[in-house]
C-alpha positions in Angstrom: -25.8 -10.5 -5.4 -28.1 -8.1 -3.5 -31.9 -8.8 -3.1 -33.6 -5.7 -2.6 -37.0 -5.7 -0.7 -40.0 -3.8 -1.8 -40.7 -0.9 0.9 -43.1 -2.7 3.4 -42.4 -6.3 2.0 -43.3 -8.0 5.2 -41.2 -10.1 7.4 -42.6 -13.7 6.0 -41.8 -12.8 2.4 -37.9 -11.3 3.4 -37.8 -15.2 5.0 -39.0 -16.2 1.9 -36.3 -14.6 -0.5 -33.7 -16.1 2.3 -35.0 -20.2 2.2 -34.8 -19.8 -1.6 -31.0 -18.6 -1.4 -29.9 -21.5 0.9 -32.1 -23.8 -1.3 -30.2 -22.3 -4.4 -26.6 -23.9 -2.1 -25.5 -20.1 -1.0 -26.0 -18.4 2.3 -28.0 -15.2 2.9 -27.9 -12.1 4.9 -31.0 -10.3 5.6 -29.9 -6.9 6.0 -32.7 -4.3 7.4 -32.5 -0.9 6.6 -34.1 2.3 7.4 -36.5 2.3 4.6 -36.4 -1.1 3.1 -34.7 -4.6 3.8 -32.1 -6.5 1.6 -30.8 -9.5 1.4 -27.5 -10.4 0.5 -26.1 -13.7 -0.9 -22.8 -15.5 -0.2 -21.0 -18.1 -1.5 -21.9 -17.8 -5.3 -18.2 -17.6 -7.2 -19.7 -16.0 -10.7 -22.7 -14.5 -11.8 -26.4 -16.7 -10.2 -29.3 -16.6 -12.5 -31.4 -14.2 -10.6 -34.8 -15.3 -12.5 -36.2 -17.3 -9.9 -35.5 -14.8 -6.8 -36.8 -12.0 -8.9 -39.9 -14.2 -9.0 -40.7 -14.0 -5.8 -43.4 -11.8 -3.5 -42.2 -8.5 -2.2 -38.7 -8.2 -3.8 -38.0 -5.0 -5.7 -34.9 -5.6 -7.9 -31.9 -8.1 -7.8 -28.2 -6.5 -7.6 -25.1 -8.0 -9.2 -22.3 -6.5 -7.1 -19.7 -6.2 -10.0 -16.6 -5.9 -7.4 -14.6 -8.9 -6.1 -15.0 -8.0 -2.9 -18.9 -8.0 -2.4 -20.2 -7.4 1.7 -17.3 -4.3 1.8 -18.8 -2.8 -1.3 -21.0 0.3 -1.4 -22.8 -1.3 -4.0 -24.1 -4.2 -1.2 -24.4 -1.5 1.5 -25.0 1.9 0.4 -25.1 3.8 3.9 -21.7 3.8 6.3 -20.8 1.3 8.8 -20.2 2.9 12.1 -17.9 0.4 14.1 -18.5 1.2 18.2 -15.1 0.0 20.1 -16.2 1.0 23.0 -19.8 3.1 24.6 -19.0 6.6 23.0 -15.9 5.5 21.2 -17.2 5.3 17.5 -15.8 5.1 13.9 -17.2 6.4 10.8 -19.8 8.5 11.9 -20.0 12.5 12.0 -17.2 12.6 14.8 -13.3 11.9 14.1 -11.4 9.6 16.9 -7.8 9.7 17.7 -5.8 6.6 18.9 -2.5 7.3 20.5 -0.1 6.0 22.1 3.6 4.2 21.9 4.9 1.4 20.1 5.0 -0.7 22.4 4.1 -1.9 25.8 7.7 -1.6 28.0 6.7 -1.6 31.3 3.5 -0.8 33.7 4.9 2.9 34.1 5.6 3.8 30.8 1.8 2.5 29.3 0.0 4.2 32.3 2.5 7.4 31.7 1.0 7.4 27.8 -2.2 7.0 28.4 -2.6 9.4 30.8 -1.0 11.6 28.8 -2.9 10.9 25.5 -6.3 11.4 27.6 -5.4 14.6 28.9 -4.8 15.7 25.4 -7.9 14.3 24.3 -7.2 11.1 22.5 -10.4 8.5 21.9 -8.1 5.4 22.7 -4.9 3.9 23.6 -2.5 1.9 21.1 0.2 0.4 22.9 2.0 -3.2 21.0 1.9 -6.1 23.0 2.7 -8.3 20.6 5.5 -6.5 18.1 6.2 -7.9 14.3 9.6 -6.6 13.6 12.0 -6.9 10.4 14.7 -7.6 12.3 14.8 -11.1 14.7 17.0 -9.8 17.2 14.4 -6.5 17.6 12.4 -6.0 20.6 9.3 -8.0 20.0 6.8 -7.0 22.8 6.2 -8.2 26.0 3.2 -10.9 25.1 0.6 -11.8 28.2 2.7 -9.4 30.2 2.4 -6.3 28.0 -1.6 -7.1 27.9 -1.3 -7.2 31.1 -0.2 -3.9 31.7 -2.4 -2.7 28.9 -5.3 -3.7 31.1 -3.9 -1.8 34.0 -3.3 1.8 31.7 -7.5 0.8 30.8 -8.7 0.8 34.3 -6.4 4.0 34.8 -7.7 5.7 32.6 -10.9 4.5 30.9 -9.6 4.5 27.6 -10.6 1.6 25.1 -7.5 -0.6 23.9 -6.1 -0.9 20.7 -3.9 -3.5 20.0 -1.8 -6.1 17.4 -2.8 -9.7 17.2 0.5 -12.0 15.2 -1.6 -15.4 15.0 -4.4 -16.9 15.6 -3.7 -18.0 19.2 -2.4 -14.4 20.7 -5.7 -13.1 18.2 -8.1 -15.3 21.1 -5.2 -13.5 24.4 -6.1 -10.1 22.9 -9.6 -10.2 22.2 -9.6 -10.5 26.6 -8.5 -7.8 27.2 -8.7 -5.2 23.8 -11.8 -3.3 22.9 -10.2 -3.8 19.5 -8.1 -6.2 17.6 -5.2 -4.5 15.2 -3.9 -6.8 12.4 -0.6 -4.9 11.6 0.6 -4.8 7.8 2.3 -8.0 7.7 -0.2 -9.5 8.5 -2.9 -7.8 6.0 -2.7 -11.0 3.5 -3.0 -13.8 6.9 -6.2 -15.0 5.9 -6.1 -17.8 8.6 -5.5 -15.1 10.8 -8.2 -12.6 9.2 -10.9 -15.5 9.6 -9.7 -15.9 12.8 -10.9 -12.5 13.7 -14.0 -12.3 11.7 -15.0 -15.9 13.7 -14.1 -13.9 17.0 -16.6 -11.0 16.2 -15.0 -8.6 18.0 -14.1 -4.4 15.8 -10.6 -5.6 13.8 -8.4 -2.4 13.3 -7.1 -3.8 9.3 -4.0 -1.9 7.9 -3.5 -2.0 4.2 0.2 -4.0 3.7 3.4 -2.4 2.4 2.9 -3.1 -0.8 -0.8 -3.7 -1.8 -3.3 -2.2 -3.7 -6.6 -1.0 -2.4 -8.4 -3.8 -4.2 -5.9 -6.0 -1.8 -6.6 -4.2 1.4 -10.5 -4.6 0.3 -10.3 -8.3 -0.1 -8.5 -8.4 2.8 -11.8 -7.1 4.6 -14.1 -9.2 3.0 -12.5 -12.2 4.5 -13.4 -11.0 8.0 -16.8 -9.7 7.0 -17.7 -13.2 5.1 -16.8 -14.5 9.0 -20.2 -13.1 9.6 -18.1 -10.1 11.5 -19.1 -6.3 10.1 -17.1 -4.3 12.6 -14.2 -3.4 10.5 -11.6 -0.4 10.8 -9.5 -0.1 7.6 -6.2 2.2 7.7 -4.0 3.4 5.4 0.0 3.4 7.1 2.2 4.1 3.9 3.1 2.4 1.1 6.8 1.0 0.0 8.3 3.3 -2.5 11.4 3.6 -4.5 12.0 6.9 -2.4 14.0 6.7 1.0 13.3 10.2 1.9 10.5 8.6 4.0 9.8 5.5 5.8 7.2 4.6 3.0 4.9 6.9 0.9 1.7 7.9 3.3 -0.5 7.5 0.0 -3.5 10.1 1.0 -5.2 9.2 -2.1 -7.0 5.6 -0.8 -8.9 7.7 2.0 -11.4 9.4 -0.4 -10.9 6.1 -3.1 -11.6 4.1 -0.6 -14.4 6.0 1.4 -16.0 5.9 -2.3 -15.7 1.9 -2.9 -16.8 0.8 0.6 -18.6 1.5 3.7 -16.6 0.8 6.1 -15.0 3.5 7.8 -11.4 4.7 7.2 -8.4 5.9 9.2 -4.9 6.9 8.9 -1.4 6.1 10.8 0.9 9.1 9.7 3.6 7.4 12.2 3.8 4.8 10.2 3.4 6.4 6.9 6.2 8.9 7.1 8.5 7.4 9.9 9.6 11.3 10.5 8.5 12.7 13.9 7.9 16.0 12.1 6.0 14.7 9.0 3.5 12.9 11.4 1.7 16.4 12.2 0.9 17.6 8.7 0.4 14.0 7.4 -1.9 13.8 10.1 -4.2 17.1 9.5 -4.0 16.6 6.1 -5.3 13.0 6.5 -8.0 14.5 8.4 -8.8 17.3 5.5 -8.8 14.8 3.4 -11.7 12.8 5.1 -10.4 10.1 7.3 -12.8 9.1 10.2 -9.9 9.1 12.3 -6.0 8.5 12.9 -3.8 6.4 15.2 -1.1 8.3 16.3 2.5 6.5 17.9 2.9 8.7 21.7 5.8 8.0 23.8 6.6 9.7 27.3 10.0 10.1 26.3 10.8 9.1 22.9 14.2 8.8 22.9 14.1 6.0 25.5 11.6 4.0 23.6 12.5 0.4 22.7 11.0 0.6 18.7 9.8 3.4 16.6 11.3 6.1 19.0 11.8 8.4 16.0 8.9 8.5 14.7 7.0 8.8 17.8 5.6 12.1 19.4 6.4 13.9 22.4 3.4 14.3 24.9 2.9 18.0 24.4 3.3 17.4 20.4 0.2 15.4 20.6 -1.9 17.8 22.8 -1.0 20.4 19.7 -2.2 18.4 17.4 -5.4 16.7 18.4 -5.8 21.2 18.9 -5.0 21.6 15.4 -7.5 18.3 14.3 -10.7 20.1 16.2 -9.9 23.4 14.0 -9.4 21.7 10.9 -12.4 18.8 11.8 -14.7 21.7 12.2 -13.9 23.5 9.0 -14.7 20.7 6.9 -17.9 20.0 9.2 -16.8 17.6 11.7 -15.6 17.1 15.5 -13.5 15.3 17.2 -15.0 12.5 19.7 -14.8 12.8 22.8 -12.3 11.2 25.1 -14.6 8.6 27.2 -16.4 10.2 30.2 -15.7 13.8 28.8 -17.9 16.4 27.7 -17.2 17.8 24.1 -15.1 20.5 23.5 -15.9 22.5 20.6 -14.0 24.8 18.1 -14.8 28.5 17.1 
C-alpha cells in the first residue's frame, strides 16, 4: 500500500502517517519526491483497511499496489531509479553504460589486458568472474580472493568501476571489498538467502533474470533485495532456455520494454550470454539497445580462443571498439548517449 502526501503536507504530519503504520504492526518508507512525499508500507501479506490512514492530516489518497511484488513496482514509485555504481557511472538515466569484459579473472595480465582494452573502446565498467558457477564440476571455477585480487589491480589501472559474481553469502561480504557492484548470476536469481544477503549489504546488485523464469520471477526476485531496505538494483535480461539449440538460450528482447513498463528500476542486457554465438552478440546487442535497455554487459577477452570459459561467445578487442561505435549511432537515434568511460569527456554522434 502507498500513502500519498498532500503537496506541502508538512514534515510532522508525513511522521504522523508513518507512527500509525508501525502502530498498525507494518513498517513504513517515507519516500520524498519532487512534488510530493509518499509513504510506503511493508509487511502487510493481503489487502490493510486503509480507513484509518486515510483519516489522517495531509494525506492525499491511499494506493493498493495490486502486483506481488510491491517497492519494484511502478505503481509504488512512478519515476526511474537511477542506480550510481560508481561517480559518473550511472544506470537508468538519459545515458546508456556498457560493462565489458571476460569471463573470468585468469591471471593479473589477462584482467589488466581487458580492461585496458574495454576503456580504450569506451566501456563504462569492467566484468571479469571471480567467482565462476559452472554446470560442469570439473570446469574452471574462478580464482576466488585471488581473482578479486587482481580485479582490484585492472581498477587502479584503469579507473574503471568492477562488476562482479557473488555464489553465497560469505564470497557476497569478499566482493562487496573490492566491487563497485555485486552481480548475482542466473543460478542464483531464486537464492533468496543470498538476495537478502545483498539487500542487508546495501551496496548496487547487478540481478540476472534465471534460465527459466518469468518476469514476475525475476521481479520478485528484486523485491527481496529492495524489502532489505536496499534500492540500488540492476536487473538484466541474459536468455532464456528454449526447446531450440540453434542458440545458447533464447535472448528474449521482449522483457526490456515489459519490464521497463512494470518497474522502475533500470534494465540491461547480456547478449553473451543470451546467444552464446560470438557473432549474434553484436546485433543482439544493438538491438537490445533500440529496444530500450539502459545498458549491456558485454563478455571481452584479449584473446578469445585462450580463454578458460565462454571463449566462444566472447569478443575480440577490436569487435568491441566497433560496437560500443555502432551503440553511440544507434543510442543517438533513439535520443540517447552512451556514458562516458570514467575520467573522459563525451564523445558525441552526428
Amino acid at each position: 500500500m502507498l500513502v500519498v502526501m498532500q503537496h506541502g503536507a508538512t514534515q510532522a504530519q508525513i511522521d504522523r502517517v508513518a507512527r500509525v503504520i508501525e502502530e498498525m504492526g507494518y513498517q513504513a518508507r517515507p519516500m520524498p519526491g519532487e512534488q510530493r512525499t509518499a509513504v510506503g508500507l511493508v509487511g502487510n501479506d493481503g489487502r490493510v483497511d486503509a480507513s484509518r490512514i486515510e483519516a489522517l492530516e495531509g494525506v492525499a489518497e491511499v494506493i493498493h499496489v495490486s502486483k506481488p511484488y510491491k517497492q519494484v513496482s511502478r505503481e509504488w514509485q512512478p519515476q526511474n531509479t537511477v542506480v550510481t555504481i560508481a561517480p559518473g557511472v550511472s544506470f537508468g538515466g538519459h545515458d546508456v553504460a556498457i560493462i565489458a569484459g571476460p569471463c573470468s579473472v585468469e591471471s593479473e595480465h589477462q584482467i589488466v589486458t581487458a580492461a585496458r582494452a574495454v576503456r580504450a573502446a569506451g566501456a563504462s565498467a569492467l566484468r571479469g568472474g571471480a567467482f565462476k558457477p559452472r554446470s560442469s564440476p570439473y570446469a574452471f571455477q574462478g580464482l576466488g580472493k585471488k581473482g578479486l585480487e587482481m580485479l582490484a589491480v585492472a581498477k587502479r589501472e584503469t579507473g574503471l568501476p568492477i562488476v562482479t559474481e557473488a555464489l553465497d553469502e560469505e564470497g557476497a561480504h569478499l566482493v562487496a571489498e573490492i566491487a563497485d557492484c555485486i552481480q548475482i548470476g542466473a543460478r542464483n536469481m531464486q537464492n533468496y538467502s543470498l538476495l537478502r544477503a545483498v539487500g542487508r549489504i546495501g551496496k548496487p546488485v547487478l540481478l540476472k533474470r534465471g534460465m527459466a523464469a518469468t518476469i514476475t520471477d525475476l521481479l520478485m526476485s528484486a523485491e527481496y533485495i529492495l524489502a532489505e531496505g536496499n534500492s540500488q538494483v540492476i536487473l538484466c535480461e541474459r536468455g532464456i532456455r528454449s526447446f531450440d539449440t540453434t542458440t545458447r538460450n533464447l535472448f528474449d528482447l521482449t522483457a526490456i520494454p515489459v519490464v521497463q513498463k512494470l518497474s522502475h528500476l533500470p534494465m540491461i542486457a547480456d547478449p553473451s550470454h543470451g546467444t552464446g554465438l560470438r557473432d549474434k552478440v553484436t546485433p543482439m546487442a544493438r538491438a537490445a539497445i533500440a529496444a530500450g535497455a539502459d545498458g549491456v554487459i558485454v563478455e571481452v577477452h584479449p584473446t578469445p580462443d585462450r580463454a578458460l570459459s565462454d571463449g566462444g561467445q566472447s569478443l575480440y578487442p577490436e569487435q568491441f571498439a566497433r560496437l560500443v561505435t555502432e551503440i553511440r549511432a544507434i543510442a543517438s537515434a533513439i535520443g540517447r548517449s552512451v556514458l562516458p568511460t570514467p575520467g573522459t569527456a563525451p564523445v558525441t554522434v552526428g
